[in-house]
Steps between C-alpha positions, in 0.01 A plus 500: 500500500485312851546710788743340742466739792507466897181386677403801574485652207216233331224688621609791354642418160379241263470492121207397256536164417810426702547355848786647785745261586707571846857504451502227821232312254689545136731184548218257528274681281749507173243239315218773506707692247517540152897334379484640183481886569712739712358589820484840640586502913361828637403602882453858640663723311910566417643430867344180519723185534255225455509536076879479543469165689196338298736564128790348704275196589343486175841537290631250717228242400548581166253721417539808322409787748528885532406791786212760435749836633203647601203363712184379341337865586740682258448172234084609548579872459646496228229288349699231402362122445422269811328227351586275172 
């Protein structure tokens, strides 16, 4: 599960065994992901807009994409799976 976050935010957040992309980034950075799966967009938490845009951007290239609802903190709380 890529994180496509803000800049700010890749200090603070990143996954084992998966890079951040920047939303401003994830146009020119399509390549670095998987085609064949369905990628999971997810920023701070529920009231975040970036996930919305990156599935838009990633639907519209033809990838299958969805949105975390929560943030990455409530995905590690509830001791769900980060890395494949």
């Amino acid at each position: 599960m890529p994180s496509l976050t803000g800049r700010s935010q890749l200090a603070n957040e990143a996954t084992r065994g998966r890079g951040s992309i920047p939303l401003e980034q994830l146009p020119h950075r399509l390549a670095e992901l998987p085609g064949d799966v369905e990628v999971v967009a997810y920023c701070r938490g529920a009231y975040c807009v970036l996930s919305h845009d990156a599935v838009r951007l990633l639907t519209a290239s033809g990838r299958r994409a969805a949105r975390l609802v929560d943030g990455m903190l409530e995905w590690r709380l509830a001791d769900l799976p980060v890395a494949a």
